[in-house]
PQR file of N, CA, C, O and H, with PARSE charges and radii, in Angstrom:
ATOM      1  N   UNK A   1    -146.268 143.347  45.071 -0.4000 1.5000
ATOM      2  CA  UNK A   1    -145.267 142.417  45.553 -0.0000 2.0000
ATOM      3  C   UNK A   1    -143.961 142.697  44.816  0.5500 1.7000
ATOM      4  O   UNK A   1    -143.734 142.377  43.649 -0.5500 1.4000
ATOM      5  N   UNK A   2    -143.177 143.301  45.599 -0.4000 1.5000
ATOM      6  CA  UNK A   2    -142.086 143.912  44.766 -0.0000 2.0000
ATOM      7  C   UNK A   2    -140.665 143.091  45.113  0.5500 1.7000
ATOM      8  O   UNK A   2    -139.626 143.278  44.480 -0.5500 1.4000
ATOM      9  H   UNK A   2    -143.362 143.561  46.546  0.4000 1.0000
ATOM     10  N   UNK A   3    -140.790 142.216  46.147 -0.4000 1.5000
ATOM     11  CA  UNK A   3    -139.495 141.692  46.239 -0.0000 2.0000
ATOM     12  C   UNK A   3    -139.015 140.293  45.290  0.5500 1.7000
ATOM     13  O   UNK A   3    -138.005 139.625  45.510 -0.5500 1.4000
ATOM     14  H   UNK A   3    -141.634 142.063  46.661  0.4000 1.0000
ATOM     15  N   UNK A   4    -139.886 140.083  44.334 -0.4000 1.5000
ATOM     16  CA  UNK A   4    -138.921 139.323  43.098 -0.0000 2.0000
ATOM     17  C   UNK A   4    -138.412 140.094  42.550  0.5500 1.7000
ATOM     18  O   UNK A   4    -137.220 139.895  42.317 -0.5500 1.4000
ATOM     19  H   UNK A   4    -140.707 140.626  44.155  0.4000 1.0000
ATOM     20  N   UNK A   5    -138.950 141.180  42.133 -0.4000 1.5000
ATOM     21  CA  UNK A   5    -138.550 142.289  41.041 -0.0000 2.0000
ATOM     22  C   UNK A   5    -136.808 142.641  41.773  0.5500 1.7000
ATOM     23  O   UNK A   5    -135.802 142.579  41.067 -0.5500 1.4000
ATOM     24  H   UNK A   5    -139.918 141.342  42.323  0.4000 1.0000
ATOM     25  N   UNK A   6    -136.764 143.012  43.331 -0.4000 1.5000
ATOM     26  CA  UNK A   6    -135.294 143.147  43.446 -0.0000 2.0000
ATOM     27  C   UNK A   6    -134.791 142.056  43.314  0.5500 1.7000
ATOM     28  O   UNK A   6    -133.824 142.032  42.554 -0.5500 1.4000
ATOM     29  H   UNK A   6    -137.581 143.063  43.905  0.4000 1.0000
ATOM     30  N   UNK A   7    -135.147 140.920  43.875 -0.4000 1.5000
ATOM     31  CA  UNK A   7    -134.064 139.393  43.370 -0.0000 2.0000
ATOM     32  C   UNK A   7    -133.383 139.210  41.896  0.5500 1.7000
ATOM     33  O   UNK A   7    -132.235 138.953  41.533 -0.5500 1.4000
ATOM     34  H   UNK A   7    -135.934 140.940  44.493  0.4000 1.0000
ATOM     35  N   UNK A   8    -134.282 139.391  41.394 -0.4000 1.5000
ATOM     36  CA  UNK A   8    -133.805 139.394  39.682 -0.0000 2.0000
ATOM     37  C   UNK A   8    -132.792 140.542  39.829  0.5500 1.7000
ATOM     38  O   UNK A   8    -131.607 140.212  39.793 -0.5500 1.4000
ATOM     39  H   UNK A   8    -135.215 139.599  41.688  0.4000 1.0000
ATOM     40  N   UNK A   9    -133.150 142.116  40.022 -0.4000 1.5000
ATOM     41  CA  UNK A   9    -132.148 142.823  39.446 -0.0000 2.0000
ATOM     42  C   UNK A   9    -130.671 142.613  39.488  0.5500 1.7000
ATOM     43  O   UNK A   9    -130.160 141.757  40.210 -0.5500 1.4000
ATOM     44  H   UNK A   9    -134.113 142.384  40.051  0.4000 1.0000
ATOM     45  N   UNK A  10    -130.062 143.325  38.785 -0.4000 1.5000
ATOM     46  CA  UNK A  10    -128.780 143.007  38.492 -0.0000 2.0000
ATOM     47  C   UNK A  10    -127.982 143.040  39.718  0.5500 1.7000
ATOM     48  O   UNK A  10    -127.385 142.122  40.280 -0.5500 1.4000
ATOM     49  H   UNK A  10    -130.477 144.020  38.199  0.4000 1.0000
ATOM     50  N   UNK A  11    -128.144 144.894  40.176 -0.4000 1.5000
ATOM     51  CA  UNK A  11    -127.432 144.963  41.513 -0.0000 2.0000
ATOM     52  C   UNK A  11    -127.627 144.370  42.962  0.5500 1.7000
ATOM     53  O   UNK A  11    -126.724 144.025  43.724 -0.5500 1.4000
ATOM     54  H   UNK A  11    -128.630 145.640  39.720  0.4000 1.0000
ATOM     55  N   UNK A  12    -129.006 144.319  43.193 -0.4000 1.5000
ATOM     56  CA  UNK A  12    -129.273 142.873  43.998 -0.0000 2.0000
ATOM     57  C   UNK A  12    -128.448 141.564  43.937  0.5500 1.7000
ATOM     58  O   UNK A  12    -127.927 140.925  44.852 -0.5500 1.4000
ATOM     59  H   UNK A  12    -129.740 144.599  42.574  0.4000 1.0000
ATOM     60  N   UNK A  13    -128.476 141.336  42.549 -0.4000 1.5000
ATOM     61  CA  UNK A  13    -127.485 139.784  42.070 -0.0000 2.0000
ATOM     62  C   UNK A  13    -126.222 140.121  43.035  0.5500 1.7000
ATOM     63  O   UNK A  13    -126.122 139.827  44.227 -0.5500 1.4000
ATOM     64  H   UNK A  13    -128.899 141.855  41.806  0.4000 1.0000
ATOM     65  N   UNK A  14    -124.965 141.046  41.946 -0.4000 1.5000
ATOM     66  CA  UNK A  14    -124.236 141.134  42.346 -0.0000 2.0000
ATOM     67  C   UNK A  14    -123.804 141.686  43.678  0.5500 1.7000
ATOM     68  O   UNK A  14    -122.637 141.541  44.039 -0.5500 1.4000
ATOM     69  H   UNK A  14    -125.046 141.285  40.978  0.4000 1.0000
ATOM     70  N   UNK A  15    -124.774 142.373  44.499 -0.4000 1.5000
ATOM     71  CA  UNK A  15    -124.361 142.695  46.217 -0.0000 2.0000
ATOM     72  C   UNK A  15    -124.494 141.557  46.691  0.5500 1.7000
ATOM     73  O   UNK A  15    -123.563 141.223  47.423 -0.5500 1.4000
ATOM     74  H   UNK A  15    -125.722 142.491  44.205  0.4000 1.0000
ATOM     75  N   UNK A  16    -125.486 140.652  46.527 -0.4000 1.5000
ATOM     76  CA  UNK A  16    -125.220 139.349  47.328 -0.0000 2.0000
ATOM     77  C   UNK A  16    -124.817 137.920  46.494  0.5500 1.7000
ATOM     78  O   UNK A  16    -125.276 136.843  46.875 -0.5500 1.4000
ATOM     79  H   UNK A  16    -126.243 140.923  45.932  0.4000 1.0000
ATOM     80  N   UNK A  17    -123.947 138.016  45.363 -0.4000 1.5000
ATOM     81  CA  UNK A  17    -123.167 137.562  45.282 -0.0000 2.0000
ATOM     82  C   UNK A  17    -124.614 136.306  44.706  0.5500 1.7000
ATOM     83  O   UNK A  17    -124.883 135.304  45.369 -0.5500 1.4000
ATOM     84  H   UNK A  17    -123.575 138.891  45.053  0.4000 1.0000
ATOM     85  N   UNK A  18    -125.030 136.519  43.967 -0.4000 1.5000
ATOM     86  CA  UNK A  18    -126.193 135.625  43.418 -0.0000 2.0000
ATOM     87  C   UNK A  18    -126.186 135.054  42.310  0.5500 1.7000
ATOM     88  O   UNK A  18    -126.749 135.701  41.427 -0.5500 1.4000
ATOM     89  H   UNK A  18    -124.811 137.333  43.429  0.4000 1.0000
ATOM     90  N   UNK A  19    -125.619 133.755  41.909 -0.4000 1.5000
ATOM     91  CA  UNK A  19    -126.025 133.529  40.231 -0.0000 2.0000
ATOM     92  C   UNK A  19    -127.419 133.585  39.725  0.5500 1.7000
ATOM     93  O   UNK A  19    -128.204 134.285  40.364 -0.5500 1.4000
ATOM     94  H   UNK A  19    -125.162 133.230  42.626  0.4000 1.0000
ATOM     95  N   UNK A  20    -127.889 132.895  38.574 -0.4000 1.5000
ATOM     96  CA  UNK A  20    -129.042 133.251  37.907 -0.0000 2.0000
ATOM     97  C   UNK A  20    -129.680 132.265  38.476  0.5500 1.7000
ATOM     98  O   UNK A  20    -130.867 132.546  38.640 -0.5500 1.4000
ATOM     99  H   UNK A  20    -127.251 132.327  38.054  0.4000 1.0000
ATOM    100  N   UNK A  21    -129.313 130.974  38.934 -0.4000 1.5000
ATOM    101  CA  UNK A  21    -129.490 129.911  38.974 -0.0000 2.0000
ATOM    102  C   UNK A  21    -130.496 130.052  40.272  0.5500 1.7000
ATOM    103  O   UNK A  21    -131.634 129.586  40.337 -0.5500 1.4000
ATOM    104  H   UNK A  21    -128.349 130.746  38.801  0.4000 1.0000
ATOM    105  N   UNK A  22    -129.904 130.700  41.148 -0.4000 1.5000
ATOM    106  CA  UNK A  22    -130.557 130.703  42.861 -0.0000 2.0000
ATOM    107  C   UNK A  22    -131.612 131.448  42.555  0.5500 1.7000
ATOM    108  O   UNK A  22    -132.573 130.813  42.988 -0.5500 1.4000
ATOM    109  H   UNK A  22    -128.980 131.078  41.096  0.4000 1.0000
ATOM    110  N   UNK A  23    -131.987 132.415  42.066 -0.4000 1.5000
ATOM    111  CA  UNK A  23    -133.045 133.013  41.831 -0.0000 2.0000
ATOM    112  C   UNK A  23    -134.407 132.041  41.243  0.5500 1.7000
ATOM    113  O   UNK A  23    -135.579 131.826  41.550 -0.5500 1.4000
ATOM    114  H   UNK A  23    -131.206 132.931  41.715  0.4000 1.0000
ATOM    115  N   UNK A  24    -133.447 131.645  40.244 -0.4000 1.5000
ATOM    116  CA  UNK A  24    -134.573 130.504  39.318 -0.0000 2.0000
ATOM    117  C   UNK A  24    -135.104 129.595  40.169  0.5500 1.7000
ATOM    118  O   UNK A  24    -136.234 129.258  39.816 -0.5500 1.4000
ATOM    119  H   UNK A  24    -132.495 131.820  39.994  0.4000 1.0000
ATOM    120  N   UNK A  25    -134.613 128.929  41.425 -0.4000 1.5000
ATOM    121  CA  UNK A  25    -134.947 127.992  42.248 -0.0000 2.0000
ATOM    122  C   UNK A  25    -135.802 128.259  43.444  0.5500 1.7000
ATOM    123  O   UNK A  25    -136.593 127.530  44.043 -0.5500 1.4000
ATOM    124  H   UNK A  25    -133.695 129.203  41.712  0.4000 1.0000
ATOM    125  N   UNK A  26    -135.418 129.554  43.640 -0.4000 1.5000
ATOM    126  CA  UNK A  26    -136.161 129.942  45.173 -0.0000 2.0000
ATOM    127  C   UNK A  26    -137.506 129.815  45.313  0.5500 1.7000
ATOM    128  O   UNK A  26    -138.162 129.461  44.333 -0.5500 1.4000
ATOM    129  H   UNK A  26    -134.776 130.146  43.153  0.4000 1.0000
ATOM    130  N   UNK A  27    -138.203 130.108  46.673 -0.4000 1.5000
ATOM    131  CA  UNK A  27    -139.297 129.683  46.861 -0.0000 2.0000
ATOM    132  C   UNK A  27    -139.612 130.878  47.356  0.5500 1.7000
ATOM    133  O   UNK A  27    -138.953 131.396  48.257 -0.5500 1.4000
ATOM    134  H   UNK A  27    -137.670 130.396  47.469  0.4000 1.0000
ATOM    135  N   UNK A  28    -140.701 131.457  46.786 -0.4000 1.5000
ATOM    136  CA  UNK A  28    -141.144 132.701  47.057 -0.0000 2.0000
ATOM    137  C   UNK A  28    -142.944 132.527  48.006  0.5500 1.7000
ATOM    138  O   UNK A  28    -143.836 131.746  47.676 -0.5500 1.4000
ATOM    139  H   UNK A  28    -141.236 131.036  46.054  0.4000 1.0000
ATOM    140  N   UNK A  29    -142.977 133.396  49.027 -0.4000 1.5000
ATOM    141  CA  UNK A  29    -143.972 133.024  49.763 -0.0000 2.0000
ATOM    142  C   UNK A  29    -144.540 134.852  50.270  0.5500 1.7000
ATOM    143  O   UNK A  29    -143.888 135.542  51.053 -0.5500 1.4000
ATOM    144  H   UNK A  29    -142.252 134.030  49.295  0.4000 1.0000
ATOM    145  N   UNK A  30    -145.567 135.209  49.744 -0.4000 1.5000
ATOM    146  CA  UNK A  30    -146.572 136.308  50.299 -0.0000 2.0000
ATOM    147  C   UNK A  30    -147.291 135.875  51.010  0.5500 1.7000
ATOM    148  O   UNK A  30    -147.914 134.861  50.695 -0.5500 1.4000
ATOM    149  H   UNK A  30    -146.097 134.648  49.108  0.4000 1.0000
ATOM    150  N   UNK A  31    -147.465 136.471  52.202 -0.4000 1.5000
ATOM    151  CA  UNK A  31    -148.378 136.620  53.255 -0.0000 2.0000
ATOM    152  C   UNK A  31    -149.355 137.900  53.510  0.5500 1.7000
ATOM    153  O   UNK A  31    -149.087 138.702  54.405 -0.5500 1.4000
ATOM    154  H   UNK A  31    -146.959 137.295  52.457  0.4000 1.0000
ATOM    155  N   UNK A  32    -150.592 138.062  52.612 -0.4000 1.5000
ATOM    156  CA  UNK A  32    -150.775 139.542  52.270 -0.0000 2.0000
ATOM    157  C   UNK A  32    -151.725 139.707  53.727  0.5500 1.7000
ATOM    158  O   UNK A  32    -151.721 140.741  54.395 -0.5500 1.4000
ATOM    159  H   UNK A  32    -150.809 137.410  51.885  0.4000 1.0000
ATOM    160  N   UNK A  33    -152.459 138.584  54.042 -0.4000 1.5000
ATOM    161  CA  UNK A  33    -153.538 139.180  55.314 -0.0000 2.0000
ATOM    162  C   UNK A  33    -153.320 139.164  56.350  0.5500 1.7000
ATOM    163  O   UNK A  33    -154.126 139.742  57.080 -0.5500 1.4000
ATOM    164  H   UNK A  33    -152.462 137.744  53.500  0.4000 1.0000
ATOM    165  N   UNK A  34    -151.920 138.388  57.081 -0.4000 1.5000
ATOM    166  CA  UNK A  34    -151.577 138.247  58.216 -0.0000 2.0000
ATOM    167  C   UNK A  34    -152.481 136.949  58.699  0.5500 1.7000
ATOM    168  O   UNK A  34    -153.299 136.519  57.886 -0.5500 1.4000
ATOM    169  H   UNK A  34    -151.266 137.918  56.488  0.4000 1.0000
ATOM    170  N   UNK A  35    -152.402 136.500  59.600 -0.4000 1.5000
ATOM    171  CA  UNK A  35    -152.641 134.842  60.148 -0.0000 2.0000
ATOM    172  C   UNK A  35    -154.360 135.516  60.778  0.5500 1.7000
ATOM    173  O   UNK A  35    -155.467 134.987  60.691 -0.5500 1.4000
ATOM    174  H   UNK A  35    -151.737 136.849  60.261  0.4000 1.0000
ATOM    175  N   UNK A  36    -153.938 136.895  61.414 -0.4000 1.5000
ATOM    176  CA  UNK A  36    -155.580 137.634  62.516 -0.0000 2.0000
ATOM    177  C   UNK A  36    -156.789 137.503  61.590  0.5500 1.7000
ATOM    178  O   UNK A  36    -157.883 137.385  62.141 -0.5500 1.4000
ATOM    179  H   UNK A  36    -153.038 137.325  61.485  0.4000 1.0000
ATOM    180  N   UNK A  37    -156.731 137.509  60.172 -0.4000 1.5000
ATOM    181  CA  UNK A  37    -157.387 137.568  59.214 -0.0000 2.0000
ATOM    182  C   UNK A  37    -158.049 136.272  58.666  0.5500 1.7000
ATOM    183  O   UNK A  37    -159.090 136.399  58.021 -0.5500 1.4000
ATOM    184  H   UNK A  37    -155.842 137.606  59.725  0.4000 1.0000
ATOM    185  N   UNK A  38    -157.562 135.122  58.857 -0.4000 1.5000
ATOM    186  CA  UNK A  38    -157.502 133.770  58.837 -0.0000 2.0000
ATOM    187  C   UNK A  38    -158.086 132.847  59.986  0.5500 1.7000
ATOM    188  O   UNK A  38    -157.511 132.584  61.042 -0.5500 1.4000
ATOM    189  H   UNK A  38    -156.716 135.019  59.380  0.4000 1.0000
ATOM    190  N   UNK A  39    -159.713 132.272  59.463 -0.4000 1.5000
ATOM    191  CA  UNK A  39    -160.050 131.404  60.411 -0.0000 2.0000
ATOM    192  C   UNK A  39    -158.738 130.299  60.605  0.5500 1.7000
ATOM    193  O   UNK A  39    -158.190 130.050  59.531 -0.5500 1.4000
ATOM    194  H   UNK A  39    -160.180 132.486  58.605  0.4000 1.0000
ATOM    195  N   UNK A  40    -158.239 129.708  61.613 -0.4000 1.5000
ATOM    196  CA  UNK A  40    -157.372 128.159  62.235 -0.0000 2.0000
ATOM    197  C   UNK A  40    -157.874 127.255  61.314  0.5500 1.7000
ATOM    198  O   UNK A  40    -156.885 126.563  61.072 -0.5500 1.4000
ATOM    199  H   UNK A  40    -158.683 129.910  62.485  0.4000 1.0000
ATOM    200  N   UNK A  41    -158.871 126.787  60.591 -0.4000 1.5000
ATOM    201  CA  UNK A  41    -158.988 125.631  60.202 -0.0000 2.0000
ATOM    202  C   UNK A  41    -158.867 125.997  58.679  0.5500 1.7000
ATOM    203  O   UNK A  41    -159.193 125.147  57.850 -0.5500 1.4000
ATOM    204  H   UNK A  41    -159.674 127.350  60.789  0.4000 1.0000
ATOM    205  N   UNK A  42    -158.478 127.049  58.337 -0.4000 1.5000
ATOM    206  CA  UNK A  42    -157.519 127.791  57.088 -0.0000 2.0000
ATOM    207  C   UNK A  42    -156.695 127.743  56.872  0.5500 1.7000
ATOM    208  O   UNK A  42    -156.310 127.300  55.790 -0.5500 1.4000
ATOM    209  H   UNK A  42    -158.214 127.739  59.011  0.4000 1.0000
ATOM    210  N   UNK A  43    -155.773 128.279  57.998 -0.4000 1.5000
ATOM    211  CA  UNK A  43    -154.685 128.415  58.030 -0.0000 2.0000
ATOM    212  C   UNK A  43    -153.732 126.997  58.208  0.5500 1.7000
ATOM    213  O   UNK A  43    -152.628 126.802  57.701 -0.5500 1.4000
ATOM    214  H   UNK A  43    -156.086 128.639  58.877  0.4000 1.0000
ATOM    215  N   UNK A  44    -154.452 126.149  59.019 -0.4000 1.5000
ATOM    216  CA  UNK A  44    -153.758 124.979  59.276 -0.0000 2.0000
ATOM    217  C   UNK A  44    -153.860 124.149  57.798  0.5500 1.7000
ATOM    218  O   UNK A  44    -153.022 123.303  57.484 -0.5500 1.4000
ATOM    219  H   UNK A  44    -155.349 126.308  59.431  0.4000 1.0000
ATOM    220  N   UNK A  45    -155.196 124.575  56.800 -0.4000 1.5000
ATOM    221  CA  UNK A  45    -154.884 123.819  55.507 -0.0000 2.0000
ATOM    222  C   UNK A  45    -153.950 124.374  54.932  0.5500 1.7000
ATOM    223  O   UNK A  45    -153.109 123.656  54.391 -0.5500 1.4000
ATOM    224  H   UNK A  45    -155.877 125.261  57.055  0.4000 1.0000
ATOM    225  N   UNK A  46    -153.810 125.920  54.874 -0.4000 1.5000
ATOM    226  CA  UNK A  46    -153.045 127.083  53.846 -0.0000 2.0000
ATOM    227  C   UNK A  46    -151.246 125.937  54.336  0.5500 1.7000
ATOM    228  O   UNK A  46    -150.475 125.213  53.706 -0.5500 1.4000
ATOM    229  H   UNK A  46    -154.493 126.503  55.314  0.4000 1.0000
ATOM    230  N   UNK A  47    -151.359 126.368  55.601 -0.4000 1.5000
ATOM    231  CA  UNK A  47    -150.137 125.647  55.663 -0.0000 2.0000
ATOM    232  C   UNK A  47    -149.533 124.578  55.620  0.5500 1.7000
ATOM    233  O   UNK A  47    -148.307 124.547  55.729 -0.5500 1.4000
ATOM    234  H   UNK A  47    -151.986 126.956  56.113  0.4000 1.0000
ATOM    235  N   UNK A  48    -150.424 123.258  55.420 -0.4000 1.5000
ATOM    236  CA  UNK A  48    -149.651 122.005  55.235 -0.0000 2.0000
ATOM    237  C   UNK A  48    -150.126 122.336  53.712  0.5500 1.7000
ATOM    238  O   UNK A  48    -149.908 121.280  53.118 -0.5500 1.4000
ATOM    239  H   UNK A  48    -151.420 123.283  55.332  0.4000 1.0000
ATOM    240  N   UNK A  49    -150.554 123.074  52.971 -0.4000 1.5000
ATOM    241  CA  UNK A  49    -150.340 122.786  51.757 -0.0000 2.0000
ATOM    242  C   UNK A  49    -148.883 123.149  51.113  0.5500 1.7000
ATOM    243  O   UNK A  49    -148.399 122.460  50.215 -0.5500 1.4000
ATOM    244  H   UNK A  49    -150.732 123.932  53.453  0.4000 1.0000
ATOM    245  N   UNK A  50    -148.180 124.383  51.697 -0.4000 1.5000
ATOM    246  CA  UNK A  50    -147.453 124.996  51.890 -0.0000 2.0000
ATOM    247  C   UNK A  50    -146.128 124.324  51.525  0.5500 1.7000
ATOM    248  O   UNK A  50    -145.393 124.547  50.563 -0.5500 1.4000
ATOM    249  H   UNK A  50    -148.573 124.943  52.427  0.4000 1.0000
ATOM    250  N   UNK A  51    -145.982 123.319  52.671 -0.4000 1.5000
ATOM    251  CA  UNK A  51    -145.287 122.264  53.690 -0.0000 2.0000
ATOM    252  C   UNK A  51    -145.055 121.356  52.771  0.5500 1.7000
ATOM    253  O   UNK A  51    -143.931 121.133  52.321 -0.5500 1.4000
ATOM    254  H   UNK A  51    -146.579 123.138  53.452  0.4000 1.0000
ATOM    255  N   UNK A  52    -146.385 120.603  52.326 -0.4000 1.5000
ATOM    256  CA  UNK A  52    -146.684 119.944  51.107 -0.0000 2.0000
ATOM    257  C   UNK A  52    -145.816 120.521  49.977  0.5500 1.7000
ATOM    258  O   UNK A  52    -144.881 119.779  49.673 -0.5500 1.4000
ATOM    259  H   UNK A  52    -147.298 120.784  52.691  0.4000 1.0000
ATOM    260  N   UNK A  53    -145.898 121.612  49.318 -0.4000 1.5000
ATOM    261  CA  UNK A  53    -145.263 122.053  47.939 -0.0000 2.0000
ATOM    262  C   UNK A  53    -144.100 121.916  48.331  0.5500 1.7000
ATOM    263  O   UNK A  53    -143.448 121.205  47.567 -0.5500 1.4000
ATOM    264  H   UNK A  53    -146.657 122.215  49.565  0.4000 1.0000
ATOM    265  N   UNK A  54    -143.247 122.492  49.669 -0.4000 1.5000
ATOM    266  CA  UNK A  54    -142.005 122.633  50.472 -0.0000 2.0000
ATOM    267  C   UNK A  54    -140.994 121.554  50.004  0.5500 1.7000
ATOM    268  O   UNK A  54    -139.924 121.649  49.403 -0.5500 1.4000
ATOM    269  H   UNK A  54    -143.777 123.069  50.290  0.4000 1.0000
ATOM    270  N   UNK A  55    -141.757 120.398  50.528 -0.4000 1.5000
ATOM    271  CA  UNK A  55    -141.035 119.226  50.436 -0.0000 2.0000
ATOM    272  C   UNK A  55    -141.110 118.580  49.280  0.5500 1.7000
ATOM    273  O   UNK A  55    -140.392 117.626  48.981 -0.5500 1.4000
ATOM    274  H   UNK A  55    -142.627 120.320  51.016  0.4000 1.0000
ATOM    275  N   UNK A  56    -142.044 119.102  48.527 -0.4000 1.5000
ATOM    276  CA  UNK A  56    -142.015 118.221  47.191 -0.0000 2.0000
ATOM    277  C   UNK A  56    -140.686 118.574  45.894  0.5500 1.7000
ATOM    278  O   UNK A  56    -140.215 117.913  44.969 -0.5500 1.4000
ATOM    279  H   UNK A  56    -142.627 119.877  48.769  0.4000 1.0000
ATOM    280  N   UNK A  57    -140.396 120.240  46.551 -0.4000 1.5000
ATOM    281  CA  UNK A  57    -139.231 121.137  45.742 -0.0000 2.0000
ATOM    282  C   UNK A  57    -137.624 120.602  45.993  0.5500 1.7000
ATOM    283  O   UNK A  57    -136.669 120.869  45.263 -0.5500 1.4000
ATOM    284  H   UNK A  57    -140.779 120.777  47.303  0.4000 1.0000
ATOM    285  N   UNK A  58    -137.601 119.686  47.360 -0.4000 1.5000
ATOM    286  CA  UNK A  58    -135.981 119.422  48.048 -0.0000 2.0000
ATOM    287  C   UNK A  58    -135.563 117.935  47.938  0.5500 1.7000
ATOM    288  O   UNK A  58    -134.468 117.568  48.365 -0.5500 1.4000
ATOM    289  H   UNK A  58    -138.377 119.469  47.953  0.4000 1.0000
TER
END
């Protein structure tokens, strides 16, 4: 999982104009098996848990 590793870097920061701050806050989400991989009565928990953490961060 390599896309925190570019968020943090420096030149990442500065091409999109990123303080330290937005990084520290974001909400990072992997999806490694795809949904085809996932019985429905999984996925529908995976995701209101999701939903759940979502709203508990704003």
């Amino acid at each position: 999982m390599a896309e925190p590793q570019r968020v943090y870097a420096a030149t990442y920061q500065k091409k999109y104009k990123l303080s330290q701050a937005q990084p520290d806050n974001a909400m990072r989400l992997k999806w490694a098996t795809g949904d085809g991989m996932t019985q429905k009565a999984g996925m529908e928990l995976y995701l209101a848990k999701g939903h759940e953490g979502f709203t508990k961060t704003r």
